[in-house]
mmCIF file as gemmi writes it, N, C-alpha and C atoms, coordinates in Angstrom:
data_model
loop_
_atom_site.group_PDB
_atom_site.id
_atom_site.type_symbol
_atom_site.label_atom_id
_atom_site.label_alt_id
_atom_site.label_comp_id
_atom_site.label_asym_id
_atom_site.label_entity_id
_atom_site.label_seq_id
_atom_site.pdbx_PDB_ins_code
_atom_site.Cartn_x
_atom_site.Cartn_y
_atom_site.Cartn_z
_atom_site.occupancy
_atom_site.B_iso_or_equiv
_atom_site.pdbx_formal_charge
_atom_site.auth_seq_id
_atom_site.auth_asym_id
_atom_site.pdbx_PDB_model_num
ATOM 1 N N . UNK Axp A 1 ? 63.374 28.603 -92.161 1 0 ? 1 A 1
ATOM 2 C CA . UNK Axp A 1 ? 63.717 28.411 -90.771 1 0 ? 1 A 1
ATOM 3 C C . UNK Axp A 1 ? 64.669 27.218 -90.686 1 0 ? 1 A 1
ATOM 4 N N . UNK Axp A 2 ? 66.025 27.267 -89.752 1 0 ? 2 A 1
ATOM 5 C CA . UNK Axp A 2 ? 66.784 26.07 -89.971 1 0 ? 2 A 1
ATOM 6 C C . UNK Axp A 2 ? 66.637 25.636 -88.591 1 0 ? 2 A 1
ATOM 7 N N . UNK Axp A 3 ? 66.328 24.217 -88.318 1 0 ? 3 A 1
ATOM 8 C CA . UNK Axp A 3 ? 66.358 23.515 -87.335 1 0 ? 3 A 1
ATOM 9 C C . UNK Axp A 3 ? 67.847 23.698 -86.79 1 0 ? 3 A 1
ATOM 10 N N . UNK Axp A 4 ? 68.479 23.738 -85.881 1 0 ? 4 A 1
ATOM 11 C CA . UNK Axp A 4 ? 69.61 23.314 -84.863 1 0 ? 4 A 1
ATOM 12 C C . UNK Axp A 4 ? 69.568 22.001 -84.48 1 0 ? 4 A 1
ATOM 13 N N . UNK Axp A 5 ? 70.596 21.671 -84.494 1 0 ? 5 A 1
ATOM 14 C CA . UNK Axp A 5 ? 71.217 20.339 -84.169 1 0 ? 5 A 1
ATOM 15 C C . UNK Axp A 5 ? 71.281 19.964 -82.428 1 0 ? 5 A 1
ATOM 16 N N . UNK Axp A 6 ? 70.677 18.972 -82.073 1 0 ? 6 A 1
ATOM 17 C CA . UNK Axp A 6 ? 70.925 19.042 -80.313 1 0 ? 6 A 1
ATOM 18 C C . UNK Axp A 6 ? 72.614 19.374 -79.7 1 0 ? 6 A 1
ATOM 19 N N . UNK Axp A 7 ? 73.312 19.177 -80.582 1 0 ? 7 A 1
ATOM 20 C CA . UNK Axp A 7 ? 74.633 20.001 -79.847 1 0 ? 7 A 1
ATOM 21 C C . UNK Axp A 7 ? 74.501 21.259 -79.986 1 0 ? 7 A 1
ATOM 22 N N . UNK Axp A 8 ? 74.118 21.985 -80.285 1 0 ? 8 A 1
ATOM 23 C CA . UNK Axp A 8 ? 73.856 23.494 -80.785 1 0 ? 8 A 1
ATOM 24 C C . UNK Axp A 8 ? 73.267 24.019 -79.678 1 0 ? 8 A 1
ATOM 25 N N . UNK Axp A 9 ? 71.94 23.167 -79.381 1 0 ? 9 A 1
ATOM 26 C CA . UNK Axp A 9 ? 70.837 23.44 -78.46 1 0 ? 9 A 1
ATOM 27 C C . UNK Axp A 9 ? 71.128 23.571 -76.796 1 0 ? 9 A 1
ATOM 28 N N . UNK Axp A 10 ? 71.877 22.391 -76.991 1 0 ? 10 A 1
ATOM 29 C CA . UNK Axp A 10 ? 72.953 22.388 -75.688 1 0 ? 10 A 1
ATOM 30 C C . UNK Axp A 10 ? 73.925 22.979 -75.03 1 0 ? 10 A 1
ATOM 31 N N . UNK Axp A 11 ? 74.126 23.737 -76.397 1 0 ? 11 A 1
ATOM 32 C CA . UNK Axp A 11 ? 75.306 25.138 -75.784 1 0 ? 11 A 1
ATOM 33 C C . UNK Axp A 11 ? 74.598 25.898 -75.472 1 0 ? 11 A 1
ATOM 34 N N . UNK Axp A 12 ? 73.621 26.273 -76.407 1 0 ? 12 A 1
ATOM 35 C CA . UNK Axp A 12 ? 73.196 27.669 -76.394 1 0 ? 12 A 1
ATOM 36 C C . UNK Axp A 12 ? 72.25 27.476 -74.729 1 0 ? 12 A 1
ATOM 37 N N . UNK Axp A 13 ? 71.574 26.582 -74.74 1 0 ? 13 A 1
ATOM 38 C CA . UNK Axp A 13 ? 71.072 26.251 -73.262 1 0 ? 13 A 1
ATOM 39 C C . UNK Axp A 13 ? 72.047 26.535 -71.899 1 0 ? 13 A 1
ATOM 40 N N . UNK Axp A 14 ? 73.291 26.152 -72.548 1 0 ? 14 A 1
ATOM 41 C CA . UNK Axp A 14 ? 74.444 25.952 -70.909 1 0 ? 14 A 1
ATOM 42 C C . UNK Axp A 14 ? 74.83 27.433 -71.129 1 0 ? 14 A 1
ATOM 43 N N . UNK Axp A 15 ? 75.104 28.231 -72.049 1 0 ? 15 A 1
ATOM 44 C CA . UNK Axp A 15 ? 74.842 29.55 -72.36 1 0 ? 15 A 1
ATOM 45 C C . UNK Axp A 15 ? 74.25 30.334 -71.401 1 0 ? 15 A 1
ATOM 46 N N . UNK Axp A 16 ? 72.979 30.279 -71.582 1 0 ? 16 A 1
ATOM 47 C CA . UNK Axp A 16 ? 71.483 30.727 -70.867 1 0 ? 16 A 1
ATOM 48 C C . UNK Axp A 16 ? 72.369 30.672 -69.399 1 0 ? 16 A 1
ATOM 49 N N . UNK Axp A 17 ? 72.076 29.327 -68.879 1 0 ? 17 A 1
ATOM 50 C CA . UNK Axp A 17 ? 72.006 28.619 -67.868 1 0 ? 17 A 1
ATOM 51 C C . UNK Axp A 17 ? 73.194 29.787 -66.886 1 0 ? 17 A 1
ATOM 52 N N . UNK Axp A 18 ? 73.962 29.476 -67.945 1 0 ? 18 A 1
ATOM 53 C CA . UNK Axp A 18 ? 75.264 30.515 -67.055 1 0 ? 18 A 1
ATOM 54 C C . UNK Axp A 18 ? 75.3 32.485 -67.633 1 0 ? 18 A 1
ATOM 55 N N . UNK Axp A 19 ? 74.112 32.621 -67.834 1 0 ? 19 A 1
ATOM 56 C CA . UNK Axp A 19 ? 73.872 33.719 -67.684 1 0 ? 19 A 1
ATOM 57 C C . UNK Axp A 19 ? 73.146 34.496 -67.094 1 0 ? 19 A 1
ATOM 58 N N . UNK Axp A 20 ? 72.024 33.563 -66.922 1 0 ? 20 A 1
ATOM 59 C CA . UNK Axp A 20 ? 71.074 33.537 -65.851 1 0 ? 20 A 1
ATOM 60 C C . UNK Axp A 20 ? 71.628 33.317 -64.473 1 0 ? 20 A 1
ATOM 61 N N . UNK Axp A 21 ? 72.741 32.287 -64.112 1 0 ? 21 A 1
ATOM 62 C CA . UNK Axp A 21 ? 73.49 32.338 -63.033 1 0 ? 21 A 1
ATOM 63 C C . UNK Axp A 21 ? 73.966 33.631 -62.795 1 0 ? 21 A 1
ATOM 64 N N . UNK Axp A 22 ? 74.926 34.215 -63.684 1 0 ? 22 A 1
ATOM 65 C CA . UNK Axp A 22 ? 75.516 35.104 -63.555 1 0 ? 22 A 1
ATOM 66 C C . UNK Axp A 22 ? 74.389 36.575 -62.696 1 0 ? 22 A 1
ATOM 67 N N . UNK Axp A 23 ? 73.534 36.595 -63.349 1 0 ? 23 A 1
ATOM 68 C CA . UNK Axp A 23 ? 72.662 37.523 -63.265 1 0 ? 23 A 1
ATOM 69 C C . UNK Axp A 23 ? 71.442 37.525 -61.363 1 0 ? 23 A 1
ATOM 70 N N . UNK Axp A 24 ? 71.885 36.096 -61.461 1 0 ? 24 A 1
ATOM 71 C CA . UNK Axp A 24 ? 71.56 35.676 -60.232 1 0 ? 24 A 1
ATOM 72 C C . UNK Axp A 24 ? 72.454 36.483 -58.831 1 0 ? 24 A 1
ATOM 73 N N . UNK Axp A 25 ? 73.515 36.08 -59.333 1 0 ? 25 A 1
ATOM 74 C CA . UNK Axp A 25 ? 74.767 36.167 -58.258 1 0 ? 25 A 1
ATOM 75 C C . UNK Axp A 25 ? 74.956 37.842 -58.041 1 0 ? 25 A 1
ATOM 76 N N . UNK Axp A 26 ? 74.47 38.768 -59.039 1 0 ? 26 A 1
ATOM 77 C CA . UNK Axp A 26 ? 74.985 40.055 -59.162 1 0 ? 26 A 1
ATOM 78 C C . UNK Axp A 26 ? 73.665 40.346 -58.106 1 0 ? 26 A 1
ATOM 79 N N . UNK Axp A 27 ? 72.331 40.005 -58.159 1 0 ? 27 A 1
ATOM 80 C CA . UNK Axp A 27 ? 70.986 40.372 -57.892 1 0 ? 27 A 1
ATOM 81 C C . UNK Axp A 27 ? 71.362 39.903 -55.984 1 0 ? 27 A 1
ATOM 82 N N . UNK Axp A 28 ? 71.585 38.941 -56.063 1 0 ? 28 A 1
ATOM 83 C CA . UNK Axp A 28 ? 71.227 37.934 -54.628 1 0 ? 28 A 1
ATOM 84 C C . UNK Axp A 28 ? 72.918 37.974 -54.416 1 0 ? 28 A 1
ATOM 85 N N . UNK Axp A 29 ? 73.283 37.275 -54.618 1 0 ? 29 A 1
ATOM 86 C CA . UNK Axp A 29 ? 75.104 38.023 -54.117 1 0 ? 29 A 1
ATOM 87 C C . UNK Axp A 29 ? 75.245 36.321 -53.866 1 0 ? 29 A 1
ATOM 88 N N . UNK Axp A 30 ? 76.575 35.933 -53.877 1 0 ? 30 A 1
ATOM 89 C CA . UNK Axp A 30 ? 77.237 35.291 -53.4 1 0 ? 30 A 1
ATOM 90 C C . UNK Axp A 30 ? 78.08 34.625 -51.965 1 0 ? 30 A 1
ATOM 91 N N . UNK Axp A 31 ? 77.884 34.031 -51.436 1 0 ? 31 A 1
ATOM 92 C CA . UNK Axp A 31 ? 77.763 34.707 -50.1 1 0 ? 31 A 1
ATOM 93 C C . UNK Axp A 31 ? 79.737 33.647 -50.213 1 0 ? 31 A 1
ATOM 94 N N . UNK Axp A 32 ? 80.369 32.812 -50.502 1 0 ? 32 A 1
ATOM 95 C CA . UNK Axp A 32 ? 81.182 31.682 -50.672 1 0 ? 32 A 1
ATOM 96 C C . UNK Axp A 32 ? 82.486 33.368 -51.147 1 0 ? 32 A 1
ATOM 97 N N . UNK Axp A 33 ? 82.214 33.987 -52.244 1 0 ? 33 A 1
ATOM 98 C CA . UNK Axp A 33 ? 82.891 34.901 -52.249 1 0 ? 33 A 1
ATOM 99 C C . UNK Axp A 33 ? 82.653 36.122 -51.75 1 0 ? 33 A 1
ATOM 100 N N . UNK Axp A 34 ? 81.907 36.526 -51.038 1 0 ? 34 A 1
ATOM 101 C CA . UNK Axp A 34 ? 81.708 37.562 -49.64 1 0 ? 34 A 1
ATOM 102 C C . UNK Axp A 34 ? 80.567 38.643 -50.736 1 0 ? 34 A 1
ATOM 103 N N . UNK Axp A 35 ? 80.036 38.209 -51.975 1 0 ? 35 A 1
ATOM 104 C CA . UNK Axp A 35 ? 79.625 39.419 -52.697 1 0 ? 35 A 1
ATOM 105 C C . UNK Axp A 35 ? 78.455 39.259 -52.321 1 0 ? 35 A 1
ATOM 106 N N . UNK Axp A 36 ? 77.621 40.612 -51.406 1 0 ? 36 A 1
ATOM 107 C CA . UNK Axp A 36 ? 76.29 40.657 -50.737 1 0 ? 36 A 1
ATOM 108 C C . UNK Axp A 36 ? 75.285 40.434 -51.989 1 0 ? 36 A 1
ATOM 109 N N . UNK Axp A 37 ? 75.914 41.42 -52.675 1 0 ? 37 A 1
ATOM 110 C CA . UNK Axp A 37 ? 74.331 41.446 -53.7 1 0 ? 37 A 1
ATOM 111 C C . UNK Axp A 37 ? 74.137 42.754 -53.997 1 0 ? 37 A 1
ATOM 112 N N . UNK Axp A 38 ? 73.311 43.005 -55.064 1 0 ? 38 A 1
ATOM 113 C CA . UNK Axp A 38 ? 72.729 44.265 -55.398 1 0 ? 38 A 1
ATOM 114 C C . UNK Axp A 38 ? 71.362 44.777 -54.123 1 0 ? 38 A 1
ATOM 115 N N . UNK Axp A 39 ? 70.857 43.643 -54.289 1 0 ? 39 A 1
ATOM 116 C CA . UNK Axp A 39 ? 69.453 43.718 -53.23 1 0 ? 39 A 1
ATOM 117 C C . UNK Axp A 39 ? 70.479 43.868 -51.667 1 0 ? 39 A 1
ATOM 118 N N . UNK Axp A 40 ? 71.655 43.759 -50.952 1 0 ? 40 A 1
ATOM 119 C CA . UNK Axp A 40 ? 71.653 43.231 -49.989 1 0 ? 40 A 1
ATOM 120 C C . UNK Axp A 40 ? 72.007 44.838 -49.752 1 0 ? 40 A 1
ATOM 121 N N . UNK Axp A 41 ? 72.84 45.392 -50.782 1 0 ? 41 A 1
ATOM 122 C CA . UNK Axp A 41 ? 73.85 46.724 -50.964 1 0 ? 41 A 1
ATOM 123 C C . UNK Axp A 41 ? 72.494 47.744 -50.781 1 0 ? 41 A 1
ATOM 124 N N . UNK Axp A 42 ? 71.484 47.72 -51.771 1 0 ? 42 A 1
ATOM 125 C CA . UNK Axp A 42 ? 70.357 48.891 -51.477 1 0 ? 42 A 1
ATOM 126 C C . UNK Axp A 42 ? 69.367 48.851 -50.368 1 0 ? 42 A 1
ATOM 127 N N . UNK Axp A 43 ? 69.778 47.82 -49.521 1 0 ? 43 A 1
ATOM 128 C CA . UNK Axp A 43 ? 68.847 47.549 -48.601 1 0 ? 43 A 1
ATOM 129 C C . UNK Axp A 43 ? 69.411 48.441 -47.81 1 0 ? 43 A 1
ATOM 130 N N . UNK Axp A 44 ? 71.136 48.361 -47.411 1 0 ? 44 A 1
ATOM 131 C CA . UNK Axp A 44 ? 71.719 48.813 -46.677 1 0 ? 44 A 1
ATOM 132 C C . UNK Axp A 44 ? 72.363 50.06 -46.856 1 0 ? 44 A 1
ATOM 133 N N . UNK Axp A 45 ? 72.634 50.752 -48.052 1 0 ? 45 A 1
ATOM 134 C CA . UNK Axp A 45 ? 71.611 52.153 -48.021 1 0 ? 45 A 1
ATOM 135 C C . UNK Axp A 45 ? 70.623 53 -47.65 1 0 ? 45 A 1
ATOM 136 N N . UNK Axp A 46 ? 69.783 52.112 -47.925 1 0 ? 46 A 1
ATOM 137 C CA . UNK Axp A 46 ? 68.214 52.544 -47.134 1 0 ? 46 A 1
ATOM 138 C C . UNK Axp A 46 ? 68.407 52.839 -45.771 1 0 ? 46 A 1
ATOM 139 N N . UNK Axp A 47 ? 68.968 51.765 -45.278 1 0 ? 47 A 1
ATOM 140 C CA . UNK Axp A 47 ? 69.043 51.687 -43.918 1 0 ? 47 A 1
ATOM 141 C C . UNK Axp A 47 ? 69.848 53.101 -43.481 1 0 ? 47 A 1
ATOM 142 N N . UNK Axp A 48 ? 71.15 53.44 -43.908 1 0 ? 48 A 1
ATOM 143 C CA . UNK Axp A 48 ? 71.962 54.887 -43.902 1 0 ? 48 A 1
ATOM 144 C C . UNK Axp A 48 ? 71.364 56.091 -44.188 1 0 ? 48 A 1
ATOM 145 N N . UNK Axp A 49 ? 71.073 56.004 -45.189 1 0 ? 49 A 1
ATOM 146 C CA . UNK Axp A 49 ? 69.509 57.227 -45.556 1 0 ? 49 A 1
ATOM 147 C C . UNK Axp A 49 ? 68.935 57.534 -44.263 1 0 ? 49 A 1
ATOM 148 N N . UNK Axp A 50 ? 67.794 56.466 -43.978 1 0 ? 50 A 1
ATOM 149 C CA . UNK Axp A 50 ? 66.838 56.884 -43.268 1 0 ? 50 A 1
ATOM 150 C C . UNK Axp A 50 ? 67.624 57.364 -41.452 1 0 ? 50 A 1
ATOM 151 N N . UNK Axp A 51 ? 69.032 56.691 -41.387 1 0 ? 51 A 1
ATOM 152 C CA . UNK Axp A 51 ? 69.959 57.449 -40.142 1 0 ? 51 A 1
ATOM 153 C C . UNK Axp A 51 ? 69.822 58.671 -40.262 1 0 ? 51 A 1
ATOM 154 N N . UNK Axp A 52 ? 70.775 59.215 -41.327 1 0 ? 52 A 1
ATOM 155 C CA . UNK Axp A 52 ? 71.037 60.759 -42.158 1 0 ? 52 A 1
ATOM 156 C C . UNK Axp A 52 ? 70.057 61.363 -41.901 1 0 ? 52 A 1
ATOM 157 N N . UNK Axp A 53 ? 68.411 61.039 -42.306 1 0 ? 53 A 1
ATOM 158 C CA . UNK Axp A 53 ? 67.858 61.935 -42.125 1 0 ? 53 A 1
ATOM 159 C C . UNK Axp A 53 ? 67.518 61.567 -40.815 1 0 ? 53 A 1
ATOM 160 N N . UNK Axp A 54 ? 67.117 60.952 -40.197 1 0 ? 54 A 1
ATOM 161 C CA . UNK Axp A 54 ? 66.413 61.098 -38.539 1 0 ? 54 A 1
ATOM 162 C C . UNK Axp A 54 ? 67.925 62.337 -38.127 1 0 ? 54 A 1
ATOM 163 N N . UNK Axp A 55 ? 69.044 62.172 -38.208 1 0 ? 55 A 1
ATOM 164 C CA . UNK Axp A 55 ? 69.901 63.317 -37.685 1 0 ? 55 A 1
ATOM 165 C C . UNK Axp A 55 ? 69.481 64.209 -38.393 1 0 ? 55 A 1
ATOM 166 N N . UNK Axp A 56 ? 69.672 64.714 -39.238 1 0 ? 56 A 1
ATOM 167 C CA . UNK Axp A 56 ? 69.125 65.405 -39.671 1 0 ? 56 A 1
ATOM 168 C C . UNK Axp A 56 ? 67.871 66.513 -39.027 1 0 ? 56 A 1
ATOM 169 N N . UNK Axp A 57 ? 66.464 65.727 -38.842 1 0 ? 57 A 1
ATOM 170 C CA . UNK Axp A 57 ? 65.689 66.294 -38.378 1 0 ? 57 A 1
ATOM 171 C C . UNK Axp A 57 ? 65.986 66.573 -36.758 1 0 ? 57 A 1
ATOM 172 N N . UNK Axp A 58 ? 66.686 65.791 -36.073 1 0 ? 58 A 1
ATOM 173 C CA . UNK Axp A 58 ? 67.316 66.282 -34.586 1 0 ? 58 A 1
ATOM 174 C C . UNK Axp A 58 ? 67.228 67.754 -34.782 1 0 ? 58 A 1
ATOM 175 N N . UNK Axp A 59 ? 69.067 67.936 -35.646 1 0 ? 59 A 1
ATOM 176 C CA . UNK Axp A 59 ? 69.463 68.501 -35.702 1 0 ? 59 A 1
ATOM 177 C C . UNK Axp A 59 ? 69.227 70.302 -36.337 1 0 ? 59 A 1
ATOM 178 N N . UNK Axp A 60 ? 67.768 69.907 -36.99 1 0 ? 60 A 1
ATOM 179 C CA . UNK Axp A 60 ? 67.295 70.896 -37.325 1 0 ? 60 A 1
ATOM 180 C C . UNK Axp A 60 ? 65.865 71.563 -36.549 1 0 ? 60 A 1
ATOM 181 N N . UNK Axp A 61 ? 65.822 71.04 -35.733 1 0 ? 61 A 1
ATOM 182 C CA . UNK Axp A 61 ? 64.745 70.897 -34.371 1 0 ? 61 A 1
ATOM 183 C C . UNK Axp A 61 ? 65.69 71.535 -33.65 1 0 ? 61 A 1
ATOM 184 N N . UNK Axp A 62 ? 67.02 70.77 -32.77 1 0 ? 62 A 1
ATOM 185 C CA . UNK Axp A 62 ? 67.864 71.399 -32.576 1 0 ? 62 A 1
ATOM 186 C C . UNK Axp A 62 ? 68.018 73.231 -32.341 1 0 ? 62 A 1
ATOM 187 N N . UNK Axp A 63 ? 68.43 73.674 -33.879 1 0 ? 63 A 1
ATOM 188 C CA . UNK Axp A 63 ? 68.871 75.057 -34.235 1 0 ? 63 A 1
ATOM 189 C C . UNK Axp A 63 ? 67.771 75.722 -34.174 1 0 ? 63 A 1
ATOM 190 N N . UNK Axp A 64 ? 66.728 75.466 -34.907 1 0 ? 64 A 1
ATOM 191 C CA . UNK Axp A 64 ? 65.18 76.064 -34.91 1 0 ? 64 A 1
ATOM 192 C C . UNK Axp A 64 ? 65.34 76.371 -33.385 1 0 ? 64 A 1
ATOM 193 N N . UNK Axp A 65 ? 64.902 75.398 -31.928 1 0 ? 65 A 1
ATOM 194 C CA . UNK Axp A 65 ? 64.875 75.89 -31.076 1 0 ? 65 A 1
ATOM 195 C C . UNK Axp A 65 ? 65.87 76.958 -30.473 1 0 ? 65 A 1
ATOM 196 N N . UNK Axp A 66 ? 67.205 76.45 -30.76 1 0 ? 66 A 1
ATOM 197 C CA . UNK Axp A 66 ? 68.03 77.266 -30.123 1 0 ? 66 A 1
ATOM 198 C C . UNK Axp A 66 ? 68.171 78.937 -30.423 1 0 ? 66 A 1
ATOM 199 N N . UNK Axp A 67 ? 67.72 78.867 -32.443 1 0 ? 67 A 1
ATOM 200 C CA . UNK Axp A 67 ? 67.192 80.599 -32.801 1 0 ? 67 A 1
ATOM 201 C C . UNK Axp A 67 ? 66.221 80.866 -31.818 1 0 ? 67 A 1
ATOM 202 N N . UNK Axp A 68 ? 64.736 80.083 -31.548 1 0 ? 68 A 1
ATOM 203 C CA . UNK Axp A 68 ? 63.796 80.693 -30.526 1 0 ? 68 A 1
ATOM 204 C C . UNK Axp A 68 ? 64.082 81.32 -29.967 1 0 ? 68 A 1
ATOM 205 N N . UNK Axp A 69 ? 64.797 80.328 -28.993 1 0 ? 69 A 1
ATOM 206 C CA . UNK Axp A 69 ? 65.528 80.974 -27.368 1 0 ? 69 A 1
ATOM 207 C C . UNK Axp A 69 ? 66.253 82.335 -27.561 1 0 ? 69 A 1
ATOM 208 N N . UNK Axp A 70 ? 67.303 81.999 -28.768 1 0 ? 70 A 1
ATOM 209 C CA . UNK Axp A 70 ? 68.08 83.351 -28.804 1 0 ? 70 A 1
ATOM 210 C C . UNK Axp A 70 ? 66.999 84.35 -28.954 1 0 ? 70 A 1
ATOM 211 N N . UNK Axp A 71 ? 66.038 84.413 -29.793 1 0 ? 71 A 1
ATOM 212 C CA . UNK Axp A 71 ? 65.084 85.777 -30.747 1 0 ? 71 A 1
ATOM 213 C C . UNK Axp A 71 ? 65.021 85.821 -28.935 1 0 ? 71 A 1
ATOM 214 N N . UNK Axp A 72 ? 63.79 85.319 -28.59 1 0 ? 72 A 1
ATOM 215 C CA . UNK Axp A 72 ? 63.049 85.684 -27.208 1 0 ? 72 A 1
ATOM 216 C C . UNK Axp A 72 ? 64.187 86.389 -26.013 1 0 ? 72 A 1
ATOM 217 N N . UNK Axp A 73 ? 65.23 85.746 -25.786 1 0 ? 73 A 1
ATOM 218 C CA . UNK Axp A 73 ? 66.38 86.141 -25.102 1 0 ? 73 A 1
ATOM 219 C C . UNK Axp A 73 ? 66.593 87.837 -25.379 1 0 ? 73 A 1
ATOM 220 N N . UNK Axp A 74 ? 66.878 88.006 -26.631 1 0 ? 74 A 1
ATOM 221 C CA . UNK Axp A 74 ? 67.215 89.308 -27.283 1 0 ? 74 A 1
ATOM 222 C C . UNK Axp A 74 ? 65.988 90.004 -27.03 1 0 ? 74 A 1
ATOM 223 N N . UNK Axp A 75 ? 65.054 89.626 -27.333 1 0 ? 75 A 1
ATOM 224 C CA . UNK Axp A 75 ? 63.487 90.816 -26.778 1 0 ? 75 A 1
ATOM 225 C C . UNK Axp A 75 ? 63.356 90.508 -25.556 1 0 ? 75 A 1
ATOM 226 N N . UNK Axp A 76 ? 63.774 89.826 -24.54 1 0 ? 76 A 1
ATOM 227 C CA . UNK Axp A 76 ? 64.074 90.186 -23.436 1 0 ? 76 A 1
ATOM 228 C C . UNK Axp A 76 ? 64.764 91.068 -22.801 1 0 ? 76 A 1
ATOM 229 N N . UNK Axp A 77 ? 66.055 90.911 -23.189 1 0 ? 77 A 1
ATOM 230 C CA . UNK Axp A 77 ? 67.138 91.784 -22.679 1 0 ? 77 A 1
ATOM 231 C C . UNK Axp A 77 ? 67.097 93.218 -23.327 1 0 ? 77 A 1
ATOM 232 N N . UNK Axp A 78 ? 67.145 93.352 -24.221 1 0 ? 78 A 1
ATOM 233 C CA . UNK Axp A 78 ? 66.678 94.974 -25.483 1 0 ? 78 A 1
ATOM 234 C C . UNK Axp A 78 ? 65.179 95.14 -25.323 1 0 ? 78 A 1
ATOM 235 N N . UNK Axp A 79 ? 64.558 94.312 -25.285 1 0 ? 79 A 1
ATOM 236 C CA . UNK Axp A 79 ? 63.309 94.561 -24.984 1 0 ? 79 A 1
ATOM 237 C C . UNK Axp A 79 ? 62.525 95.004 -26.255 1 0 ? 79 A 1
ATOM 238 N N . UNK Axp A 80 ? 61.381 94.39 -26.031 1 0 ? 80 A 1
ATOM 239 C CA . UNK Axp A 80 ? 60.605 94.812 -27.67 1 0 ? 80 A 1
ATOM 240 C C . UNK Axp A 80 ? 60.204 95.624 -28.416 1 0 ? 80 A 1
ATOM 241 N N . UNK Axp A 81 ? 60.768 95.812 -29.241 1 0 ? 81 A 1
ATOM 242 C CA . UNK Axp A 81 ? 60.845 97.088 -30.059 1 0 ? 81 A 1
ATOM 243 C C . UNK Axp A 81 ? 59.816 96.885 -31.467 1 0 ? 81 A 1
């Protein structure tokens, strides 16, 4: 096993230090250079998703009713056969 020398230790530490930063800034975002974040980006996804589908279900409530009306309309008017 070879000991390292405290200059060695010191890089490899400021190393770390700025990789762990790095890894910081991608996670939590930067706010000085406008970068939200990974966490800030899937939050706000989520948030679009769960729009999409609430239209979504409108919209398929929506058509469902409006076939009703039509079926019943049509065995109204032709009458049930």
């Amino acid at each position: 096993m070879t000991l390292m020398s405290s200059d060695d230790l010191a890089k490899r530490m400021d190393a770390q230090d700025q990789m762990l930063a790095s890894i910081h800034s991608a996670l939590v975002g930067n706010g000085s250079l406008g970068n939200k974040g990974l966490v800030k980006r899937v939050e706000e996804v989520e948030t679009r998703v769960e729009g999409h589908d609430r239209t979504m279900l409108k919209w398929t409530g929506i058509a469902a009713g409006a076939a009703l009306a039509v079926n019943m309309l049509k065995d109204r008017i032709i009458g049930g056969q």
